[in-house]
MARZADO-389269 format. One record per residue: residue in three letters; y, z, x of N, C-alpha, C, O, CB in turn. Coordinates in nm, 3 decimals, m for minus. Last residue first. Glycine has a CB too. Layout:
{atom ALA {Y Z X} {Y Z X} {Y Z X} {Y Z X} {Y Z X}}
...
This chain:
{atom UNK {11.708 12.026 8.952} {11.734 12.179 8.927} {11.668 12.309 9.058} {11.688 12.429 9.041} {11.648 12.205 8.764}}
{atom UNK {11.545 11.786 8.785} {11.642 11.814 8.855} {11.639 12.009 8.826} {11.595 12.083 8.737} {11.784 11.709 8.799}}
{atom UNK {11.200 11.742 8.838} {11.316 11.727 8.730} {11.438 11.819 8.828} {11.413 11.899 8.918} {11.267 11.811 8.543}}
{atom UNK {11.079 11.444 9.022} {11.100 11.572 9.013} {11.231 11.613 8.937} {11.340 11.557 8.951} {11.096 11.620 9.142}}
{atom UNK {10.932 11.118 8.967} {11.035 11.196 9.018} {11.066 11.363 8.949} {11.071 11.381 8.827} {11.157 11.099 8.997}}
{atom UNK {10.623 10.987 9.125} {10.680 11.100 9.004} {10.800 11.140 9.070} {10.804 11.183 9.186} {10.576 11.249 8.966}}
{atom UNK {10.458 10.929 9.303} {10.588 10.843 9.271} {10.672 10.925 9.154} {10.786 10.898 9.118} {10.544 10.677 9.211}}
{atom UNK {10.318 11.104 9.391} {10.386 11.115 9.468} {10.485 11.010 9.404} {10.597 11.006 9.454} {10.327 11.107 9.594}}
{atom UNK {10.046 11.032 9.219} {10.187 11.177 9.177} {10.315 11.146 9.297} {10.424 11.185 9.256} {10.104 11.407 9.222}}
{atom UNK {9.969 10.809 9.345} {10.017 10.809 9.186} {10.137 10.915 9.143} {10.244 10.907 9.083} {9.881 10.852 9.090}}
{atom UNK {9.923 10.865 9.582} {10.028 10.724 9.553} {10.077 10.772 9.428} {10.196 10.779 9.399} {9.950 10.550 9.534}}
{atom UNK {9.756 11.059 9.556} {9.857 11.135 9.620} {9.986 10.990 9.608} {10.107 11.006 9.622} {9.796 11.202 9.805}}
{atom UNK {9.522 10.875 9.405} {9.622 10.994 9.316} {9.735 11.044 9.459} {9.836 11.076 9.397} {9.492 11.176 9.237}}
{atom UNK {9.442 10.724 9.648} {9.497 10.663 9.506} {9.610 10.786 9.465} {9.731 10.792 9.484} {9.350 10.641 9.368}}
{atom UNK {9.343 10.933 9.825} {9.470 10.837 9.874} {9.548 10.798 9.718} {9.662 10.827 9.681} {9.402 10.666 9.970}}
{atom UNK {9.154 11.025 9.647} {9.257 11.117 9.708} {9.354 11.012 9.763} {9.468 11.031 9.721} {9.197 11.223 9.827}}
{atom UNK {9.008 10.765 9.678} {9.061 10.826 9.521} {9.172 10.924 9.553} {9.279 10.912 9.493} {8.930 10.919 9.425}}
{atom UNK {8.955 10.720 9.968} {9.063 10.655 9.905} {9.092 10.715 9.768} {9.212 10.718 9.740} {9.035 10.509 9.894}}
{atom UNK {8.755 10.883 10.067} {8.887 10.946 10.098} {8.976 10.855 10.030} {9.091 10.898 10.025} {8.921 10.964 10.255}}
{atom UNK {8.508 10.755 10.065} {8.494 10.894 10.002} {8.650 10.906 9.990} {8.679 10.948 9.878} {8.409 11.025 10.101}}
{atom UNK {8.590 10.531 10.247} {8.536 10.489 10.100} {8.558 10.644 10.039} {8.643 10.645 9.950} {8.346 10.419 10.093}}
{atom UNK {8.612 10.673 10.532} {8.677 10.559 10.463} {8.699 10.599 10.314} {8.788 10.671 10.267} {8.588 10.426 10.474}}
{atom UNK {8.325 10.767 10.511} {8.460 10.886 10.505} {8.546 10.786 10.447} {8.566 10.793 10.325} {8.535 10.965 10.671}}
{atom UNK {8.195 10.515 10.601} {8.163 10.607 10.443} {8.278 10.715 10.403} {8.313 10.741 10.288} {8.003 10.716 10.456}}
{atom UNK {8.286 10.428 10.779} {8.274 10.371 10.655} {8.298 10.451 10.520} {8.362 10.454 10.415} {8.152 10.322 10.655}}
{atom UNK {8.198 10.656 10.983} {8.377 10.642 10.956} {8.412 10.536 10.784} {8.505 10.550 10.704} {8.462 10.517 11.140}}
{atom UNK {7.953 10.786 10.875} {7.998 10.737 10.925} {8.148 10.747 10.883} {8.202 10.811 10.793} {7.933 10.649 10.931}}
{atom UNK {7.812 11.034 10.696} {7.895 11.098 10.844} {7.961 10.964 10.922} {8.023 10.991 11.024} {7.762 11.187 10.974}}
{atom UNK {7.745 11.092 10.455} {7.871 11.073 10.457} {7.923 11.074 10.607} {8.037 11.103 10.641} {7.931 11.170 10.371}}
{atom UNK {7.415 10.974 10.267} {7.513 11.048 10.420} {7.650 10.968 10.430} {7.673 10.848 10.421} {7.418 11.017 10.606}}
{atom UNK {7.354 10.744 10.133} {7.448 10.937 10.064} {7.457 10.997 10.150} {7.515 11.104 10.131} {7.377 11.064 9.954}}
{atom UNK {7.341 10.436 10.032} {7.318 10.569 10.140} {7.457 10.697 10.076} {7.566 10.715 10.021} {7.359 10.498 10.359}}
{atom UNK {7.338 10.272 9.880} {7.304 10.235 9.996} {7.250 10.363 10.058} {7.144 10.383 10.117} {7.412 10.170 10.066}}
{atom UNK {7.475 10.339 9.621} {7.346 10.326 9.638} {7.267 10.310 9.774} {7.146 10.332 9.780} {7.323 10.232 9.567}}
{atom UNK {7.730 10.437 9.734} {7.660 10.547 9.666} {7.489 10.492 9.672} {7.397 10.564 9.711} {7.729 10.568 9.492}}
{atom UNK {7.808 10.144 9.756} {7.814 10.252 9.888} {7.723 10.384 9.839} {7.642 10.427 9.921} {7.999 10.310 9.928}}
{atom UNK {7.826 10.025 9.539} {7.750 9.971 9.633} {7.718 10.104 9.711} {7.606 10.153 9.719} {7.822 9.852 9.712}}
{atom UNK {8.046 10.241 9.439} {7.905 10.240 9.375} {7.791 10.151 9.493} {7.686 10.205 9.527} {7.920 10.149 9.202}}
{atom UNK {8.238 10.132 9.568} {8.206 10.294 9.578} {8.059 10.306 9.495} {7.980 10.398 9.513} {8.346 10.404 9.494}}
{atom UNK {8.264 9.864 9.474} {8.241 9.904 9.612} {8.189 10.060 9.656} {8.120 10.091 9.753} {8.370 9.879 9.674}}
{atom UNK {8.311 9.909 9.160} {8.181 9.801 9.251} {8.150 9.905 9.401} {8.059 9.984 9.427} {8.275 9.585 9.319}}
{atom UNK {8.557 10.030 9.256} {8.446 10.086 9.184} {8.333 10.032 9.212} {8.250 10.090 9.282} {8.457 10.082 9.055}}
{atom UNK {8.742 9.852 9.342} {8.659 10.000 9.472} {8.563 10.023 9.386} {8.456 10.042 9.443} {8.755 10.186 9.522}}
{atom UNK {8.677 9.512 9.303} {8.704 9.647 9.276} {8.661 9.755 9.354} {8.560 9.753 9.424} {8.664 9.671 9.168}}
{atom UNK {8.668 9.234 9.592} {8.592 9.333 9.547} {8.679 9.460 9.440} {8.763 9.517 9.509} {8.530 9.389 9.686}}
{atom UNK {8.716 8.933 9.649} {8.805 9.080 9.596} {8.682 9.141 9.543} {8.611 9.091 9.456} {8.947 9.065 9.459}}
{atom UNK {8.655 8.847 10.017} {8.626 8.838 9.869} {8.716 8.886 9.796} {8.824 8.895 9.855} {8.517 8.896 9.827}}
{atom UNK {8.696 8.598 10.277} {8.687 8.719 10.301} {8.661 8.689 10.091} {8.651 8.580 10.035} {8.841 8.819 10.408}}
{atom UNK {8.759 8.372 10.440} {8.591 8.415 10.429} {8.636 8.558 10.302} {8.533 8.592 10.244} {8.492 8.490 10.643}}
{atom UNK {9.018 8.273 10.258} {8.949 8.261 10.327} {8.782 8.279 10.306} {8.706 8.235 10.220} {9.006 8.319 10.396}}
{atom UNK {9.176 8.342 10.048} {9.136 8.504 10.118} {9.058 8.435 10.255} {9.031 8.509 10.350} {8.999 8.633 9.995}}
{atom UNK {9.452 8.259 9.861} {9.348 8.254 9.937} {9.322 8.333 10.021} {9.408 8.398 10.079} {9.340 8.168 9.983}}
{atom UNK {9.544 8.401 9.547} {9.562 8.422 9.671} {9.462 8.372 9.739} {9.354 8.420 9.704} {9.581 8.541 9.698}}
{atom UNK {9.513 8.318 9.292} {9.628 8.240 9.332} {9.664 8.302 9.456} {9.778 8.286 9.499} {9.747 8.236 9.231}}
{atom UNK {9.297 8.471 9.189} {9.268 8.368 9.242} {9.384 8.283 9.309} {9.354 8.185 9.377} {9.201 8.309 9.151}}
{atom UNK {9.401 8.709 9.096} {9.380 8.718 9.246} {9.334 8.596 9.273} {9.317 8.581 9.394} {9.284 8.827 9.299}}
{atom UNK {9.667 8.751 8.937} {9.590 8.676 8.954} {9.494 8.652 9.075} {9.525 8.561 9.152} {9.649 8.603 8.928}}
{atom UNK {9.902 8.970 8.993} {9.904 8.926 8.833} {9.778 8.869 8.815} {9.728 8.897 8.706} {10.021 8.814 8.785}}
{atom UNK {9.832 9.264 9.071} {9.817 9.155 9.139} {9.851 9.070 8.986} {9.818 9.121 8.879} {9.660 9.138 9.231}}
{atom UNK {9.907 9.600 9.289} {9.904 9.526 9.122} {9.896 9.402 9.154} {9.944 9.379 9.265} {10.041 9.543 9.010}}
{atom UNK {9.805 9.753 9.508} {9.835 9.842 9.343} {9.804 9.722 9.244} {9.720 9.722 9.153} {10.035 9.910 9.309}}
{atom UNK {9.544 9.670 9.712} {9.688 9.627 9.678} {9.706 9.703 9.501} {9.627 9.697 9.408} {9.701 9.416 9.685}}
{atom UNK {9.437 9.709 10.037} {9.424 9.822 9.927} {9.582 9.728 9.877} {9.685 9.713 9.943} {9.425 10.041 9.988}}
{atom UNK {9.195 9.629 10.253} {9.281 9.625 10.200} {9.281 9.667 10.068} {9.183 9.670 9.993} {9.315 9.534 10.221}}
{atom UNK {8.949 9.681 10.470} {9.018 9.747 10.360} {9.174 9.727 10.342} {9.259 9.792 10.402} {8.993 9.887 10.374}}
{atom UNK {8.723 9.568 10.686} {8.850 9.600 10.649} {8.873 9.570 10.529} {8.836 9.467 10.473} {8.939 9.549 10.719}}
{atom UNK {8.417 9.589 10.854} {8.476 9.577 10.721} {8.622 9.615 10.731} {8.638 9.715 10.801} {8.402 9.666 10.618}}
């Protein structure tokens, strides 16, 4: 599986993907929750560790008040 991760898209049908789909992470983090609840593959760490990826994108664009 590879993970691509894009912030903003106007239309995802005006990208061809080939074989490949668009999945939401939510769909995807929920697929993954039902499948299995051991966390010890690299998949699953993957999937557990992107919301922490998301928010360190989100605050990290914040500019800091002067001073």
């Amino acid at each position: 599986i590879i993970l691509t991760v894009i912030n903003q898209i106007r239309d995802p049908k005006l990208i061809a993907l080939g074989s490949s789909k668009w999945v939401t992470f939510g769909k995807l983090a929920r697929r993954q929750s039902l499948s299995t609840l051991d966390m010890t593959d690299a998949h699953n760490l993957l999937i557990g560790a992107v919301p922490e990826m998301m928010l360190y994108h989100q605050v990290s664009g914040v500019s800091l008040a002067g001073g």
